[in-house]
N, C-alpha and C positions, 0 to 999 in steps of 0.2 A: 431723311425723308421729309421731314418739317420745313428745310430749305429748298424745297421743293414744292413744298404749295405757296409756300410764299412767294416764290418767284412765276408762279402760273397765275397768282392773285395780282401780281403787279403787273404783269403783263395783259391780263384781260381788264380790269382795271383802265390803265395806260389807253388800250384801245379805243375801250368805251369813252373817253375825255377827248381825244383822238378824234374821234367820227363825231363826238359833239362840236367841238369848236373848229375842225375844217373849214365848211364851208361859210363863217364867218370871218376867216382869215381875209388879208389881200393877198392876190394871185403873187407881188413881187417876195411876200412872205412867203408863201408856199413853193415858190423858184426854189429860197434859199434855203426853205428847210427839206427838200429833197436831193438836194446839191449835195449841203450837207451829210444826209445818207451815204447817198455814193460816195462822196468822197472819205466816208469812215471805211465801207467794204473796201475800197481799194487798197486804201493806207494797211488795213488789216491783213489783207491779201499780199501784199508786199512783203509785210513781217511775217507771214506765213512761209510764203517761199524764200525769202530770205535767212529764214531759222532751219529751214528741210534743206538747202544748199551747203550751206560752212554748218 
């Protein structure tokens, strides 16, 4: 249960730091840091289907 609010603390947390420095970023930073994202789901989503196959 404990590691459980910790991780709901970091993640609201995270956000709020998040929405503060956005719109100070540059736009070419923020390409890369959504790029990034996607490109972690997919990687994830790969090793996902590929552990549900073999």
């Amino acid at each position: 249960m404990p590691k459980y609010v910790i991780i709901v603390l970091i993640v609201v947390i995270g956000t709020f730091i998040i929405m503060n420095y956005w719109p100070k970023l540059k736009e070419t930073t923020k390409n890369k840091i959504i790029a990034s994202i996607f490109g972690i789901i997919s990687i994830g989503f790969m090793v996902l289907i590929s552990l549900l196959i073999f």
